[in-house]
C-alpha positions in Angstrom: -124.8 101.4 -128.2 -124.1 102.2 -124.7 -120.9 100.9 -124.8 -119.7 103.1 -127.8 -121.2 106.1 -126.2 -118.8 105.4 -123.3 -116.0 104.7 -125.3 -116.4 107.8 -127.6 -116.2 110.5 -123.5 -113.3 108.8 -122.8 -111.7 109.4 -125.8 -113.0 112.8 -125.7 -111.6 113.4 -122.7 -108.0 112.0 -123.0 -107.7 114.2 -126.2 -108.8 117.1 -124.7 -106.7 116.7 -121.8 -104.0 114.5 -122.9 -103.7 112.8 -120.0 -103.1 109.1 -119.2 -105.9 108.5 -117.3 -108.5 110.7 -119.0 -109.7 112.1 -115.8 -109.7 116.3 -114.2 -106.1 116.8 -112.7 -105.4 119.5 -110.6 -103.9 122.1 -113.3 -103.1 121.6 -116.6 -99.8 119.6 -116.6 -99.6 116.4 -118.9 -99.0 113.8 -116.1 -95.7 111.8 -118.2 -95.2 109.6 -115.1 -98.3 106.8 -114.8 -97.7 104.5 -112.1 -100.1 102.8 -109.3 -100.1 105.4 -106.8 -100.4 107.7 -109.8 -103.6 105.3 -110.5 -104.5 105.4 -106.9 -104.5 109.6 -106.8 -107.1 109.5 -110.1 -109.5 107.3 -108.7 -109.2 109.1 -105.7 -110.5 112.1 -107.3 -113.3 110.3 -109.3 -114.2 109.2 -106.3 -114.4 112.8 -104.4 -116.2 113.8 -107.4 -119.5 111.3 -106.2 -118.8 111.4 -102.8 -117.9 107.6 -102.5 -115.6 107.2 -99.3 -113.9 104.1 -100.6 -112.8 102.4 -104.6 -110.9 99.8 -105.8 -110.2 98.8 -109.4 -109.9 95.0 -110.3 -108.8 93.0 -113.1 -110.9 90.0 -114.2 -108.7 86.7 -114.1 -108.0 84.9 -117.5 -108.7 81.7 -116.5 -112.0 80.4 -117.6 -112.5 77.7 -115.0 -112.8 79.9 -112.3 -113.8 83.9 -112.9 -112.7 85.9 -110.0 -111.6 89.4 -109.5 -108.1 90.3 -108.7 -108.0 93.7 -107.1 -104.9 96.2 -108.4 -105.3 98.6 -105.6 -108.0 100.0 -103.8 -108.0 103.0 -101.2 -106.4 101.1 -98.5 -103.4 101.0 -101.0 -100.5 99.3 -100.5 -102.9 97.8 -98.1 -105.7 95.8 -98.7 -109.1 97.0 -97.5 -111.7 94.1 -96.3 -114.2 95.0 -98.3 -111.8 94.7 -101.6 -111.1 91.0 -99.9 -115.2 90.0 -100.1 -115.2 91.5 -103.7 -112.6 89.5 -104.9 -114.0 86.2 -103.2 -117.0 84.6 -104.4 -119.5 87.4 -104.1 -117.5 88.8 -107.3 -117.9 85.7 -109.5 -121.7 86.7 -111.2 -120.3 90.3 -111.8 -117.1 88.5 -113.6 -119.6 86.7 -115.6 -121.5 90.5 -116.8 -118.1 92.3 -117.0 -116.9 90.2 -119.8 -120.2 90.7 -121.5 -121.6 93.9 -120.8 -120.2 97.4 -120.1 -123.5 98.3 -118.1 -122.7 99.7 -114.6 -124.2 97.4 -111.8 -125.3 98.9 -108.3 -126.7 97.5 -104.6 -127.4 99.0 -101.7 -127.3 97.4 -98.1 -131.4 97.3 -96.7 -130.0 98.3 -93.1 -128.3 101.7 -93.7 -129.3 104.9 -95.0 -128.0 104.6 -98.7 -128.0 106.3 -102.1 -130.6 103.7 -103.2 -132.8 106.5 -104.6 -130.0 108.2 -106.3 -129.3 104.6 -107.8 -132.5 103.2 -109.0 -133.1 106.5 -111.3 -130.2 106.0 -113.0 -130.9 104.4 -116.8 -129.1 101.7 -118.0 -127.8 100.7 -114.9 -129.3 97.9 -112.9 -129.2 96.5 -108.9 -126.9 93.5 -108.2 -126.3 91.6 -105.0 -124.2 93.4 -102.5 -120.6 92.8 -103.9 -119.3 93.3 -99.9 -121.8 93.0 -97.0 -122.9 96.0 -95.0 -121.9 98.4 -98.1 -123.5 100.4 -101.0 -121.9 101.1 -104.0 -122.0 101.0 -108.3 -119.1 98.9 -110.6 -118.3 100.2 -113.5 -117.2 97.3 -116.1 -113.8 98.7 -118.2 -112.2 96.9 -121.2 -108.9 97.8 -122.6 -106.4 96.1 -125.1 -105.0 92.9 -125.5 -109.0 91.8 -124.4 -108.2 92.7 -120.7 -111.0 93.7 -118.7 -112.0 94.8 -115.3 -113.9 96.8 -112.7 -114.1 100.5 -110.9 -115.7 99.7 -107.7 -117.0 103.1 -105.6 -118.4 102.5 -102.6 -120.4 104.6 -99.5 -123.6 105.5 -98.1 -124.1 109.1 -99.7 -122.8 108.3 -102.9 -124.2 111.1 -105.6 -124.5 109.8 -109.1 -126.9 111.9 -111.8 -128.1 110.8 -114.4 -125.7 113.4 -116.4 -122.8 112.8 -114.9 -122.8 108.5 -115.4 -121.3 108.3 -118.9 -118.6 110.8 -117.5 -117.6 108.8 -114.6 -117.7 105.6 -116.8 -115.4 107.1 -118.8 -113.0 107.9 -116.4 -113.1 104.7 -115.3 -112.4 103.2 -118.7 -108.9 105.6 -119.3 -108.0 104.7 -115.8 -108.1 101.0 -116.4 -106.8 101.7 -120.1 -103.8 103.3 -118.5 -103.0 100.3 -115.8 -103.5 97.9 -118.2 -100.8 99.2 -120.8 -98.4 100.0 -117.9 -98.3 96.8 -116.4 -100.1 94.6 -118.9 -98.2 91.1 -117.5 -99.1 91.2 -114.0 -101.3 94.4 -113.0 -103.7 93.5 -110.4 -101.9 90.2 -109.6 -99.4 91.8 -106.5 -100.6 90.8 -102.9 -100.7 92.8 -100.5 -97.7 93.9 -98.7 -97.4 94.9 -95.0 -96.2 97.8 -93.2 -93.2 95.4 -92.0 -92.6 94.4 -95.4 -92.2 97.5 -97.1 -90.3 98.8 -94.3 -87.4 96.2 -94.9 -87.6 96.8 -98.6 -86.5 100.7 -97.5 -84.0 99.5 -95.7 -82.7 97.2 -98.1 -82.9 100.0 -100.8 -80.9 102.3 -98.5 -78.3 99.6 -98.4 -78.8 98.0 -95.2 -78.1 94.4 -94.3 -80.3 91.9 -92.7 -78.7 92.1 -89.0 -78.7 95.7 -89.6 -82.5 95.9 -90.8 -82.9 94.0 -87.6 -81.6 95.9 -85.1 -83.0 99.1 -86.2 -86.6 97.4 -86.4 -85.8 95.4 -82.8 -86.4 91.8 -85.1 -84.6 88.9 -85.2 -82.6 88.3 -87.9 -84.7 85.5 -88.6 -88.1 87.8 -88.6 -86.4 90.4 -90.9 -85.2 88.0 -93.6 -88.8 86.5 -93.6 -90.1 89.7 -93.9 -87.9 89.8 -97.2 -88.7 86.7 -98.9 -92.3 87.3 -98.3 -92.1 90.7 -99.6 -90.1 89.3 -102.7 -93.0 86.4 -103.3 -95.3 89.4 -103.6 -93.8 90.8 -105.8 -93.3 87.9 -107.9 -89.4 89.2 -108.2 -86.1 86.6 -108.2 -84.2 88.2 -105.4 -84.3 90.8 -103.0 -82.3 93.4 -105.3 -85.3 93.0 -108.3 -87.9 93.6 -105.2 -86.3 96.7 -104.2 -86.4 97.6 -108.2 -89.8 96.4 -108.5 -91.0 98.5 -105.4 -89.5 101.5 -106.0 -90.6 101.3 -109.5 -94.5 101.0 -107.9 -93.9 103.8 -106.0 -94.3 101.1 -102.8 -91.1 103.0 -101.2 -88.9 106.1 -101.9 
């Protein structure tokens, strides 16, 4: 019942807006363009709107021998915030096991800091769940879309302001949001490590049609360091060469 109730705002709420991700843009433009930091920008705003100082949105892995989460992005994006590294470890392994069962939120709160735990407990149909990263509080939001992908909209932070009235709304943002990940990159969203600073600056320099001693004398590398850079950059992004990693990032909206 729950879960239909959720399903039925967000598709209230992408007809009404006829947007991608379902969620309150700034204006009323039909966003054509949906990429990651497109993604990225959304849950941003979701997360304004509950006054959660960090997210992340995770994909739950396929393989049945051993459920993990595979963050997509969070709001360290293109880098990799620590906490999104404990939630994809083992502390995300008995949420795995709920999201592919239940869309019921689950929330936790860290004993030693002043937290949203009242806002939290009042919430119906919600429950608490261990801490997903240590030292934080925050609520996941299970999301489903096509193809039988699923996943999870992780807010986190100490002041956190949820109502009761507002939960089904916020779910269903979540839901479009995944829903619009998952069809844009349904073969290996959430899979990408994360790329460095380095990284993505000799991408950009690649794109702009430098060459490897030239990347590495404007960077002060070896020529050594800057092709390493390269081929770590293209194992990220599970591309053949350097040319479909420059395609693949720009495409991401990684570099410009």
């Amino acid at each position: 019942m729950k879960h239909a109730l959720v399903k039925e705002a967000a598709e209230a709420l992408f007809n009404e807006q006829r947007n991608p991700f379902g969620a309150f843009s700034l204006g009323s433009e039909t966003h054509h363009a949906v990429t990651i930091p497109d993604a990225v920008r959304r849950c941003r705003w979701i997360a304004v709107d509950i006054n959660a100082s960090a997210f992340g949105l995770f994909f739950v892995s396929p393989s049945a021998e051993r459920a993990r989460l595979v963050p997509c992005f969070d709001s360290d994006y293109p880098s990799t915030a620590v906490a999104t590294k404990f939630i994809s470890g083992a502390n995300g392994e008995e949420m795995v096991r709920h999201t592919r069962i239940s869309t019921a939120p689950r929330w936790w709160a860290d004993d030693g800091i002043a937290s949203s735990q009242d806002t939290f407990k009042d919430l119906a149909w919600s429950e608490r769940t261990a801490p997903l990263a240590p030292g934080t509080n925050g609520i996941a939001f299970p999301v489903h879309a096509d193809r039988g992908q699923c996943g999870l909209v992780v807010f986190l932070g100490s002041e956190i302001a949820l109502p009761q009235d507002a939960l089904y709304e916020i779910h269903a943002r979540s839901f479009t949001l995944f829903a619009a990940v998952a069809r844009m990159r349904p073969s290996d969203a959430g899979r990408m490590r994360s790329i460095s600073k380095r990284e993505l600056e000799c991408l950009k320099l690649t794109a702009n049609g430098n060459t490897s001693e030239e990347i590495a004398k404007l960077l002060k590398l070896s020529v050594h360091t800057a092709n390493q850079y390269l081929t770590q950059s293209t194992q990220k992004l599970n591309a053949v060469n350097r040319n479909q990693a420059v395609a693949k990032a720009l495409r991401l909206g990684l570099i410009e």
